[in-house]
C-alpha positions in Angstrom: 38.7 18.5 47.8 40.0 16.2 45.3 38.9 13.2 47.0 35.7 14.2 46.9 36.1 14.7 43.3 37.8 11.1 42.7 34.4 9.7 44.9 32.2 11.4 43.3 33.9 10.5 39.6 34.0 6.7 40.5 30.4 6.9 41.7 29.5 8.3 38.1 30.8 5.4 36.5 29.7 2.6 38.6 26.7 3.9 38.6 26.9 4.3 34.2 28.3 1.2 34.0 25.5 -0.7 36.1 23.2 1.4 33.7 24.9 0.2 30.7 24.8 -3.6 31.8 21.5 -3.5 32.3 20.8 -1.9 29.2 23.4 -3.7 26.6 21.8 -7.5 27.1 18.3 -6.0 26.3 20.3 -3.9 23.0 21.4 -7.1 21.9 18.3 -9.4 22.3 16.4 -6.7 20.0 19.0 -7.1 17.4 19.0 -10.4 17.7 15.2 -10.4 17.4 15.2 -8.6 14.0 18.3 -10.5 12.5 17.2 -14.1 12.8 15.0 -16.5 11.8 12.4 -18.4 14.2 12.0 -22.2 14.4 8.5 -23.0 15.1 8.4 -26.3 16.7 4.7 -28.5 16.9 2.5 -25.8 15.5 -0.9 -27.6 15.2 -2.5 -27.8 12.1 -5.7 -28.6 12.5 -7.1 -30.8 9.7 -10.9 -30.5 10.5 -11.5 -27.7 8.1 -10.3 -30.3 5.3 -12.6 -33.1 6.4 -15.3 -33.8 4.2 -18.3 -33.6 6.4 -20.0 -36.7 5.1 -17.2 -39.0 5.2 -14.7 -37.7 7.7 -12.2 -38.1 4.5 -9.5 -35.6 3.3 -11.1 -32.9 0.9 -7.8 -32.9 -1.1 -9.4 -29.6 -3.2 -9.2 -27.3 0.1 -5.6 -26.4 1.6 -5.1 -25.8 5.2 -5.0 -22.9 7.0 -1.7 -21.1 6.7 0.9 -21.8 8.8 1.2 -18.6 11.4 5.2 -18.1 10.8 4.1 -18.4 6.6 6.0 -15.7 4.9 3.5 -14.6 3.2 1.3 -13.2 6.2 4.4 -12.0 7.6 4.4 -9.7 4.8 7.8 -11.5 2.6 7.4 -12.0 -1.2 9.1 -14.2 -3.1 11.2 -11.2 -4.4 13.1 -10.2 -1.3 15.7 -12.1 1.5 13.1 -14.1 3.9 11.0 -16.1 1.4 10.7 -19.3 2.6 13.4 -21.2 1.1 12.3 -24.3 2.8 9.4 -27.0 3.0 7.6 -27.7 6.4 8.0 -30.8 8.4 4.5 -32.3 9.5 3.8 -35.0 11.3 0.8 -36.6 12.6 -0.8 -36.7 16.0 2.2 -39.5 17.2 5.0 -37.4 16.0 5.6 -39.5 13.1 6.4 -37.6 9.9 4.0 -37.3 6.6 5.5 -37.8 3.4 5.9 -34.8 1.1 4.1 -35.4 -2.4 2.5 -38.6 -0.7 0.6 -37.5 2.3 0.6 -33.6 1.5 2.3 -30.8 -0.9 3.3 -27.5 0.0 2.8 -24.4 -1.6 5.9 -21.9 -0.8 4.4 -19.2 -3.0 1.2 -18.9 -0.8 2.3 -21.1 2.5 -0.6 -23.1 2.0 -0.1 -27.3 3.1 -2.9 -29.0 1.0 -3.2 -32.4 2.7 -3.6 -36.0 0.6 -6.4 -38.9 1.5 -3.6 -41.2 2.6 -4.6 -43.8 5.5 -1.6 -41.9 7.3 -3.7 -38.5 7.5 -7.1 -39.4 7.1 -6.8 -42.6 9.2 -7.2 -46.2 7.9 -10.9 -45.8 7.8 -11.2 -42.0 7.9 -11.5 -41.3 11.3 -7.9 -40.2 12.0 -7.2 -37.6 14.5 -7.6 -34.2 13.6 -4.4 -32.9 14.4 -1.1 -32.8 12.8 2.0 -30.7 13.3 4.4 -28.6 11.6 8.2 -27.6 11.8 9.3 -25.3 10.3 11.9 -21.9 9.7 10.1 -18.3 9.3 10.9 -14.4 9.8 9.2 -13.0 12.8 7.4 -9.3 12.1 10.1 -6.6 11.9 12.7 -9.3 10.4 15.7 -6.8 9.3 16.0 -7.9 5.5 19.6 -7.4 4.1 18.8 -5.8 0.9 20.2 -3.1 2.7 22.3 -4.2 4.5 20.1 -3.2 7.6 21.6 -6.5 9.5 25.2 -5.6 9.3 24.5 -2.0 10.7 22.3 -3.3 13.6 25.3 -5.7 14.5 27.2 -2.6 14.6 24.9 -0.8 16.9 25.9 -3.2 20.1 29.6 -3.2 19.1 29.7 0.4 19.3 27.1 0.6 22.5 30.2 -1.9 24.3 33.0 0.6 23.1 31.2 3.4 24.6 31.0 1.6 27.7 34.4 0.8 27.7 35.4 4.4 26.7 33.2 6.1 29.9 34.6 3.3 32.0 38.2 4.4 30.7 38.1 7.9 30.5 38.8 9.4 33.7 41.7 7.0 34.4 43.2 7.8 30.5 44.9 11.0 32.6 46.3 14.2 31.5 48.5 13.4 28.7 46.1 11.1 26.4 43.2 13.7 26.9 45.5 16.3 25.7 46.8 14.2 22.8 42.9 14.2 21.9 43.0 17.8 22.2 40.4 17.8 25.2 
């Protein structure tokens, strides 16, 4: 009788612990998620809504469009953790970077990039390409910010979800004299 016991005790916790490795990497990804920042690499900003129709020129009174990652949309003020602390990187269609102040400006405050009439966006004779990209840092939608300190408790969340794996994988071998120091 107390084999079949043992069997069907070590089936219980192969079977919890398969459950719990399939579950902790998933745990962790979602925390992960929430507690860091995104790189956005190449996001295209298309500069044909700056062109000046008749010229094919830079209309350096109309910003671009927003960049998607911009803090703003994402719902971040200046006031709190994720504003963004940082300027974009944007280069033209050859990967070769624009010049901050020369070629465009950024506004952090709205996440606006208003683009300059140099010859390296607007093209030697206006007809550059229309499409540049950016690089830059931003806080997905749901980012944790640690006002609260919301982070450190969601770092907690998987270090406890491995001890309790440890402890059900444990348990029934702790035997009869640990259990009963516990009082169980």
């Amino acid at each position: 009788m107390e084999s079949k016991n043992i069997l069907a005790i070590a089936i219980a916790i192969t079977i919890g612990i398969l459950f719990a490795m399939a579950l902790l990497p998933q745990i962790a990804n979602n925390v992960t998620g929430v507690t860091s920042k995104v790189t956005s690499t190449n996001e295209t900003v298309s500069l044909s809504t700056v062109r000046l129709a008749s010229t094919g020129c830079i209309n350096t009174t109309k910003g671009a469009t927003a960049l998607k990652g911009n803090p703003v949309t994402q719902g971040f003020t200046s006031s709190n953790e994720c504003k963004n602390t940082g300027t974009p990187v944007i280069t033209d269609s050859e990967g070769t970077a624009l010049t901050l102040t020369t070629d465009y400006t950024y506004n952090a405050a709205t996440g606006v990039i208003t683009f300059k009439n140099t010859s390296a966006v607007a093209g030697a004779s206006c007809d550059g390409s229309n499409t540049t990209y950016a690089i830059y840092s931003y806080c997905p939608t749901g980012y944790a910010a640690d006002n609260s300190g919301s982070r450190a408790i969601l770092a907690l969340v998987v270090i406890f979800a491995c001890i309790g794996v440890v402890v059900f994988a444990a348990w029934p071998s702790m035997g009869e004299t640990l259990r009963g120091a516990v009082g169980i």
